[in-house]
C-alpha positions as CSV (number, residue, x, y, z in Angstrom):
1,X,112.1,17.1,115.1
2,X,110.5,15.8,118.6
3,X,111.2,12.6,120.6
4,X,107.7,11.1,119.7
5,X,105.9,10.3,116.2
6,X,104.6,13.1,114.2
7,X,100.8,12.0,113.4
8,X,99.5,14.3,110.5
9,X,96.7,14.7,107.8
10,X,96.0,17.6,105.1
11,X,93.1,19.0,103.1
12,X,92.3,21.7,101.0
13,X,88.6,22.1,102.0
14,X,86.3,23.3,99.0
15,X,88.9,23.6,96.6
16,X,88.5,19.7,94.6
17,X,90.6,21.5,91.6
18,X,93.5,20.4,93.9
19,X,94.8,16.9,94.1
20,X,97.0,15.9,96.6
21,X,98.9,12.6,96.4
22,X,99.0,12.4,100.3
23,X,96.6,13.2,102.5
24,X,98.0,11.9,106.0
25,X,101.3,10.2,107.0
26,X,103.6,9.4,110.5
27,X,107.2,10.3,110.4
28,X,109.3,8.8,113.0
29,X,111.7,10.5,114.9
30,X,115.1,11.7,113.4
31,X,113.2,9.9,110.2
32,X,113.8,12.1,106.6
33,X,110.9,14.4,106.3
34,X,107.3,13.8,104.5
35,X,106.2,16.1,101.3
36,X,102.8,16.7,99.7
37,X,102.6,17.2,95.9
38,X,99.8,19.1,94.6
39,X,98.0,19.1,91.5
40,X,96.0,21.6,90.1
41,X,93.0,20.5,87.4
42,X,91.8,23.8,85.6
43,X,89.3,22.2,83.1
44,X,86.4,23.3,85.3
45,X,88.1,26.9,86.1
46,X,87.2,30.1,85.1
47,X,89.9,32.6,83.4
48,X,91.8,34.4,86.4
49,X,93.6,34.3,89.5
50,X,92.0,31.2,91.9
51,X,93.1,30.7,95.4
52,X,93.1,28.1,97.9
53,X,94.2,27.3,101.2
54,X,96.0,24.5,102.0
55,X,95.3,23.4,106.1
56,X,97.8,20.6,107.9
57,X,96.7,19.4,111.3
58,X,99.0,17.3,113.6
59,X,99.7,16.2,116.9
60,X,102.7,18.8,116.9
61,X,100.8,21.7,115.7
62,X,98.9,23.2,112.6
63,X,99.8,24.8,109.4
64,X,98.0,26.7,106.4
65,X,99.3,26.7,103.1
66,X,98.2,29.3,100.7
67,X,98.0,28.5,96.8
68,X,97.4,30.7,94.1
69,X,96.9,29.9,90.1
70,X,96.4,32.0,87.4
71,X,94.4,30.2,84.7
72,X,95.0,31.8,80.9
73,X,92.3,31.1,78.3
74,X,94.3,29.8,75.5
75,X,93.8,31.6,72.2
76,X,93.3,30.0,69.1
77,X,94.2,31.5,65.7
78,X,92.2,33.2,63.3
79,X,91.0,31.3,60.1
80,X,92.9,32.8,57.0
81,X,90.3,34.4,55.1
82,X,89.6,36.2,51.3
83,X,87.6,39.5,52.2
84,X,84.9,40.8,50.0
85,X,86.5,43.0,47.0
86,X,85.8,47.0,47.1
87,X,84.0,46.9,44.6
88,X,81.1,44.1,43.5
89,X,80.8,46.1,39.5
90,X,82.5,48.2,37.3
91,X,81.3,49.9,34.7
92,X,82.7,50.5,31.0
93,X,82.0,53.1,28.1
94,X,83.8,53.1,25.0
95,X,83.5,54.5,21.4
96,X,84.4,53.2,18.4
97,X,87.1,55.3,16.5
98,X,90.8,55.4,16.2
99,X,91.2,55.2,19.9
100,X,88.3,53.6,21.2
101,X,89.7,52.2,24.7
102,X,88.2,53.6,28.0
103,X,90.7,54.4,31.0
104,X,91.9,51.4,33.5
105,X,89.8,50.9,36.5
106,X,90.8,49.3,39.5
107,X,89.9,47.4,42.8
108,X,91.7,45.9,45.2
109,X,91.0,42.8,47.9
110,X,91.9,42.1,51.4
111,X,93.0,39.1,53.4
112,X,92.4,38.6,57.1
113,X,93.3,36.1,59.8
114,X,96.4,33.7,60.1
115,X,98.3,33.1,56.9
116,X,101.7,31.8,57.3
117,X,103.9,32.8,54.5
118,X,101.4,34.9,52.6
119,X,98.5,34.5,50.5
120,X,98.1,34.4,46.4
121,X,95.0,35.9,45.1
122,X,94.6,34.8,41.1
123,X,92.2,36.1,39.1
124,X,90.1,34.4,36.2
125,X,88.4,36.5,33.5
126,X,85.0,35.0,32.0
127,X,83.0,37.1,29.1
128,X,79.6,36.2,27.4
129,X,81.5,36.8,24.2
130,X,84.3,35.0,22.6
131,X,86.2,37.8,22.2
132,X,88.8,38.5,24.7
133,X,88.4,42.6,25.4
134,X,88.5,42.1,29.0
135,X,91.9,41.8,30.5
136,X,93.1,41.7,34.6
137,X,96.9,41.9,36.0
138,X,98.4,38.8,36.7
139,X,98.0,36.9,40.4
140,X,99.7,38.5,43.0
141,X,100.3,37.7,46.5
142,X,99.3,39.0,50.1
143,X,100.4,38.9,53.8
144,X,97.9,38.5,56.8
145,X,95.4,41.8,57.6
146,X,96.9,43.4,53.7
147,X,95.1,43.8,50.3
148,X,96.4,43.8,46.7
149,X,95.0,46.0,44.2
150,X,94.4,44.7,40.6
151,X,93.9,47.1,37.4
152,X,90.6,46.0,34.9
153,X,91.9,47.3,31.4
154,X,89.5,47.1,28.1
155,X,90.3,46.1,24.8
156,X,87.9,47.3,22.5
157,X,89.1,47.7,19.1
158,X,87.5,44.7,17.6
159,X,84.3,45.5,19.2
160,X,81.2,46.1,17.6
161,X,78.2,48.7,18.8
162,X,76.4,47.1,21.4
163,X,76.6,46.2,25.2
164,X,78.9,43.3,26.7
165,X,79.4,41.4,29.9
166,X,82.1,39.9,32.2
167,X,83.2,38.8,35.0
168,X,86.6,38.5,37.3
169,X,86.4,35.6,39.6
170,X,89.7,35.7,42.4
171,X,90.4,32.4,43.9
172,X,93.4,32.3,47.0
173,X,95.6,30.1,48.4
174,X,97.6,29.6,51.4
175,X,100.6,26.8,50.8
176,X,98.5,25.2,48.2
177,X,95.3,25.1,50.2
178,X,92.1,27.1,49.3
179,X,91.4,29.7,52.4
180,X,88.4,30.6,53.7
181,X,86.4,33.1,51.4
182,X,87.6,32.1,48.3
183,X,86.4,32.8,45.3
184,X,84.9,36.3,45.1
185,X,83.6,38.0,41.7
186,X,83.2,41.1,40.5
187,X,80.6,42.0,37.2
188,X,82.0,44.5,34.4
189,X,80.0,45.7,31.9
190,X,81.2,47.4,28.5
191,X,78.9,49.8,26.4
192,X,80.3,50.2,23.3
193,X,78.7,53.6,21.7
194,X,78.8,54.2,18.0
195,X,80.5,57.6,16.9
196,X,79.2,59.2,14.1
197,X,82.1,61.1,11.5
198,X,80.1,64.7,12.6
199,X,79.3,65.5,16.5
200,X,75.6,67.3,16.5
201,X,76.1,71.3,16.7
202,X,73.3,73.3,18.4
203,X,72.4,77.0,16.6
204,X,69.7,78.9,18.2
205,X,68.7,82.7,16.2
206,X,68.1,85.2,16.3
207,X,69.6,85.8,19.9
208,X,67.3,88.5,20.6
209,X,63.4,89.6,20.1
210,X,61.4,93.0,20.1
211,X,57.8,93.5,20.5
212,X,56.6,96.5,21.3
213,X,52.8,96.7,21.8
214,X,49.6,98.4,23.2
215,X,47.8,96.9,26.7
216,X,44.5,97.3,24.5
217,X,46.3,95.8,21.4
218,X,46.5,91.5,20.3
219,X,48.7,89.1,21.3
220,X,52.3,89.0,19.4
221,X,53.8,85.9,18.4
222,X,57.7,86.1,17.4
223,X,59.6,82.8,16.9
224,X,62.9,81.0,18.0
225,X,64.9,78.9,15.7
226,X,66.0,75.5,16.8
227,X,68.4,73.7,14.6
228,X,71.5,71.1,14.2
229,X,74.3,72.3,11.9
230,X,76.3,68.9,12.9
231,X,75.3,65.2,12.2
232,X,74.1,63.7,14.8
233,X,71.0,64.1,16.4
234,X,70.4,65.9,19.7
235,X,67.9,66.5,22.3
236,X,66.9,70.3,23.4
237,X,65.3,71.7,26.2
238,X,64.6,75.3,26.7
239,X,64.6,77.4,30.6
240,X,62.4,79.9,30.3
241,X,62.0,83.1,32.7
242,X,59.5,85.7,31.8
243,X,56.2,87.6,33.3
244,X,53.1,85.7,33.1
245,X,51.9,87.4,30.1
246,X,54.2,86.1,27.9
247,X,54.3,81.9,27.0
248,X,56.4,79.5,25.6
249,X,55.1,77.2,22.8
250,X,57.7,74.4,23.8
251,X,60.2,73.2,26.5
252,X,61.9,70.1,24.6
253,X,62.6,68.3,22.1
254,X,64.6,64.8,21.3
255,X,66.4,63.4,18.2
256,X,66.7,66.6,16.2
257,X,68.3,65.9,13.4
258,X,70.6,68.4,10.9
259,X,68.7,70.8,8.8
260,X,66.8,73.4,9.1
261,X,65.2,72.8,12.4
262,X,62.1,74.1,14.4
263,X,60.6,76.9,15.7
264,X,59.8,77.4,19.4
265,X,57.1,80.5,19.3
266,X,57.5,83.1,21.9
267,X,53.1,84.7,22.5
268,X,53.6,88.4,24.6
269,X,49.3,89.0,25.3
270,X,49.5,93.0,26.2
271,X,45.8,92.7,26.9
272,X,45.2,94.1,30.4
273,X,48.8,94.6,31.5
274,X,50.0,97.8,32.9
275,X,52.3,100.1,30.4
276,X,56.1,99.7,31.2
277,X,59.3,97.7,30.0
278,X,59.4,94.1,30.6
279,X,62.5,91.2,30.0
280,X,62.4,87.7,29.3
281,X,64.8,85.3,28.8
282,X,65.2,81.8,26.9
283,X,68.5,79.6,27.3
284,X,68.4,76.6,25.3
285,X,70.6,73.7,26.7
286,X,71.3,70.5,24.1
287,X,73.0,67.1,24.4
288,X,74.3,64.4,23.0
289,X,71.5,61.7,23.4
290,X,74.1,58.7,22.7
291,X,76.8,60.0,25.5
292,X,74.8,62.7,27.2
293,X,77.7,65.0,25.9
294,X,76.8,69.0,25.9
295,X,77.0,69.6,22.5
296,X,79.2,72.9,20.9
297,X,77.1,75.7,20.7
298,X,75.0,75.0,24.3
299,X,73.4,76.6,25.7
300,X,72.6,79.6,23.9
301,X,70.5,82.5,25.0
302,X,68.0,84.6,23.3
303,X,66.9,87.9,25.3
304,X,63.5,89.3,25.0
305,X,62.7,93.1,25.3
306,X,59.1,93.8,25.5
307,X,57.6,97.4,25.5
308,X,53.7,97.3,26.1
309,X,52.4,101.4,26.1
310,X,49.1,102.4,27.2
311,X,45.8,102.2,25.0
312,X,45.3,105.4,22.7
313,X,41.8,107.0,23.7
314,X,39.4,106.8,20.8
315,X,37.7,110.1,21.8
316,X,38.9,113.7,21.1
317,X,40.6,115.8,23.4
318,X,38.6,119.1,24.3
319,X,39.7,122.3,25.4
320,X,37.8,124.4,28.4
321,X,39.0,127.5,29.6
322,X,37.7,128.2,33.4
323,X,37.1,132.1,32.2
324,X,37.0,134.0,28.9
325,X,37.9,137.6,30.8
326,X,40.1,139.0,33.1
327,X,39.6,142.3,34.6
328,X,42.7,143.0,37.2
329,X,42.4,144.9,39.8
330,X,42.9,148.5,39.8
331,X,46.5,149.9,40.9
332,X,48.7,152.3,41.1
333,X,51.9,152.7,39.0
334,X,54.2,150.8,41.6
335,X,51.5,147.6,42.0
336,X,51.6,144.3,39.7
337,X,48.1,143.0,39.7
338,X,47.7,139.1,39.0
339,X,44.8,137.1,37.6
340,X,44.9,132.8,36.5
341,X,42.6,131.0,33.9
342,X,42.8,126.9,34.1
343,X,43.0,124.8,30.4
344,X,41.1,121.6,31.2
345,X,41.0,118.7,28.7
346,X,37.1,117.3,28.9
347,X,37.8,114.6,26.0
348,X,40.1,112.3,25.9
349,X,43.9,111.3,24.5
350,X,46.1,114.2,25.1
351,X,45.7,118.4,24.8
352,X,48.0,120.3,23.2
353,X,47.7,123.8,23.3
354,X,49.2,127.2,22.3
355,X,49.3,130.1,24.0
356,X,49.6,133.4,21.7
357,X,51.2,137.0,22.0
358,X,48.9,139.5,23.8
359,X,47.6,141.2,21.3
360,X,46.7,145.1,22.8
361,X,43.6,147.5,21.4
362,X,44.4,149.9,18.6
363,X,46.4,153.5,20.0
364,X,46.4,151.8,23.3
365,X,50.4,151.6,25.3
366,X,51.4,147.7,24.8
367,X,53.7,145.3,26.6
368,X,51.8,145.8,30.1
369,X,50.3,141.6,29.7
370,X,52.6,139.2,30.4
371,X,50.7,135.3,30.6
372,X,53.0,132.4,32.2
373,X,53.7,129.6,30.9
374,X,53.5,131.4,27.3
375,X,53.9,129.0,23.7
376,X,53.2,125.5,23.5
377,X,52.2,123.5,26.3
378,X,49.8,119.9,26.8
379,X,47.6,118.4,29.2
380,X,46.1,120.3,31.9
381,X,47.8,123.5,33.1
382,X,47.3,127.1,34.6
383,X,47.7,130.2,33.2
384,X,49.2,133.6,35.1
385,X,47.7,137.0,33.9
386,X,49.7,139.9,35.1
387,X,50.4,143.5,34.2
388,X,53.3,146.3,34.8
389,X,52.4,149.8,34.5
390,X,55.9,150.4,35.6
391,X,58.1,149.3,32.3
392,X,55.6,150.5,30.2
393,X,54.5,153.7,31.7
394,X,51.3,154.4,30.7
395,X,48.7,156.5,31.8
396,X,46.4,156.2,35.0
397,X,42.7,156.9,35.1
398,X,42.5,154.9,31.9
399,X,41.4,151.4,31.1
400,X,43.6,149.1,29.1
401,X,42.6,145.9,27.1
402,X,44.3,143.3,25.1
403,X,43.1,139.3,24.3
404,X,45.5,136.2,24.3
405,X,44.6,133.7,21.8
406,X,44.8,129.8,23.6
407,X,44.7,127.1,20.5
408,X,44.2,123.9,21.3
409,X,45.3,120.9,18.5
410,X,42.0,120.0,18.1
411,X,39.0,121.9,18.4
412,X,38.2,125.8,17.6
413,X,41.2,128.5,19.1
414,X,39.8,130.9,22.6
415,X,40.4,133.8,23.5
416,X,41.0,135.5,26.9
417,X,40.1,139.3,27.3
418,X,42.0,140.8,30.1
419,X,40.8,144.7,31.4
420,X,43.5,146.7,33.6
421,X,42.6,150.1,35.4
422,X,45.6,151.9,37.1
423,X,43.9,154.8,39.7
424,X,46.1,158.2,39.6
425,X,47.1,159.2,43.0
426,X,45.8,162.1,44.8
């Protein structure tokens, strides 16, 4: 805009990303302007913002340019893709009968990725047999990042007993093009279990036991019966909580067949073990061994009651009295005297032991003696002597006898003497 030539040049330093398709030109007075177009090259740039500056030097002065670019990382689309199924096996049992066919199963499969206009998922059944008793739903079709669930079904009623395999293999498509992933399988696998015309019924009896026993006495054996009033066979097993002193003769069994069955022996060894009631307790538990079906009638349980009492003594109880006579003291009218004898057994088992009516001497006031305890007693005890002169009134200055006759159950009968004195007042 000057009278002279405008001499100028322009760089952008460091930056080589940017390509200018001038770098230095002279414009004339009143001549149209110059212009600078800048190209930016981003194959060397990282992702983000970038700056540079842009410097023009001249003989009428100096300018800076800033430039700024934001480079984007273009993205690229994910491959359409079959996912793995939820599943990799499924499992089949079926029994033979009227209505032999196990419930539908199911699984389902997912797709991922980019998949314009959606993808179809078909599945192929294969089976070792020639028979055709596996059977899938029909193909269906499945948008990007969704899954499609397909129902296994089994057709068993031409089956024989035995064990089959299979398979499901699941190709997919996108517009006629196999994705990425495809084909995935999944295994089945059908038992086929043979039903007999009569289920196996447990029956356990009796459904309780007794012993009672001595701790000095033998062992006691008492059994359990075990049987199968169905047809089938069936396997046993027995839980067993008891003391230590009483055993089990068995804890299982396998393939017991109808009939009459076994016995499991219950042993109770009182030998040594202190006298007192004891419980046991036996549940036995049965199954099917083709289905692993409980059977009807399991479990059962059979309570045990066991009574163990303590060894009889082999020797003979014996009876000692600690004295033979009593003499009370002497008292007035108003005083009640008191005297004691102790029955000891020396032998062994157990003393019983009567105590008799005082028996007072001829012409002589009675009723004075009363003994406590009086009649029948056992084991070891003592005996109260004492006398009233009040209820009976008698005379003092005198002495007064009568016996008590103690008979022991085994041995020859005592007898106590008892001498009473009541002093007259002055």
């Amino acid at each position: 805009s000057g009278t002279l030539a405008l001499n100028w040049k322009a760089d952008t330093g460091n930056a080589n990303w940017i390509k200018l398709d001038t770098k230095a030109q002279t414009i004339q007075p009143d001549a149209l302007p110059g212009t600078i177009k800048a190209t930016v090259d981003s194959t060397n740039l990282s992702a983000g913002p970038q700056t540079a500056e842009l410097n023009i030097t001249s003989n009428g002065g100096n300018v800076q340019v800033s430039i700024k670019v934001v480079v984007n990382i273009p993205q690229t689309a994910e491959l359409c893709a079959l996912q793995s199924p939820s599943t990799s096996s499924l499992a089949f049992h079926a029994n033979q009968g009227a209505n032999p066919d196990p419930a539908t199963q199911s699984f389902t499969i997912g797709v991922s990725g980019t998949c314009p206009g959606g993808v179809t998922i078909t599945p192929t059944v294969k089976t070792a047999s020639s028979s055709s008793w596996l059977v899938v739903s029909h193909s269906m079709t499945a948008t990007a990042n969704s899954s499609a669930t397909f129902s296994v079904t089994i057709d068993s009623s031409a089956l024989a007993h035995g064990t089959y395999s299979g398979s499901i293999s699941l190709a997919a498509s996108n517009s006629g093009t196999q994705i990425t992933g495809s084909r995935q399988s999944v295994s089945v696998s059908l038992a086929m279990l043979a039903v007999p015309e009569k289920l196996p019924i447990l029956v356990v009896s009796p459904g309780a036991l007794t012993f009672n026993l001595s701790n000095g006495g033998q062992a006691s054996v008492k059994s359990i019966g075990i049987a199968n009033s169905g047809g089938a066979p069936l396997n046993w097993t027995a839980a067993f909580d008891a003391p230590s002193f009483v055993s089990i003769s068995s804890r299982a069994g396998t393939k017991l067949a109808a009939g009459p069955g076994v016995n499991d022996d219950i042993t109770v060894n009182p030998v040594g073990v202190k006298a007192g009631s004891y419980s046991a307790k036996v549940t036995i538990s049965a199954v099917d061994p083709l289905t692993g079906n409980t059977v009807s009638g399991s479990p059962a349980a059979v309570t045990i009651t066991i009574t163990i009492t303590a060894q009889p003594s082999t020797e003979q109880p014996s009876m000692q009295l600690s004295v033979h006579s009593l003499t009370l003291p002497p008292a007035n009218c108003a005083h009640n005297p008191l005297c004691t004898v102790t029955i000891t057994n020396i032998g062994g088992g157990t003393l019983n032991w009567n105590v008799g009516t005082p028996v007072y001497a001829s012409e002589q006031t009675t009723g004075w003696l009363t003994v406590n305890p009086a009649g029948k007693g056992s084991d070891d005890a003592t005996l109260s002597f004492s006398a009233d002169a009040t209820k009976t009134k008698i005379p003092c200055g005198q002495t007064y006898t009568a016996t008590v006759t103690i008979t022991p159950s085994v041995g020859n009968p005592q007898i106590v003497t008892v001498y009473f004195t009541i002093n007259c007042l002055t």
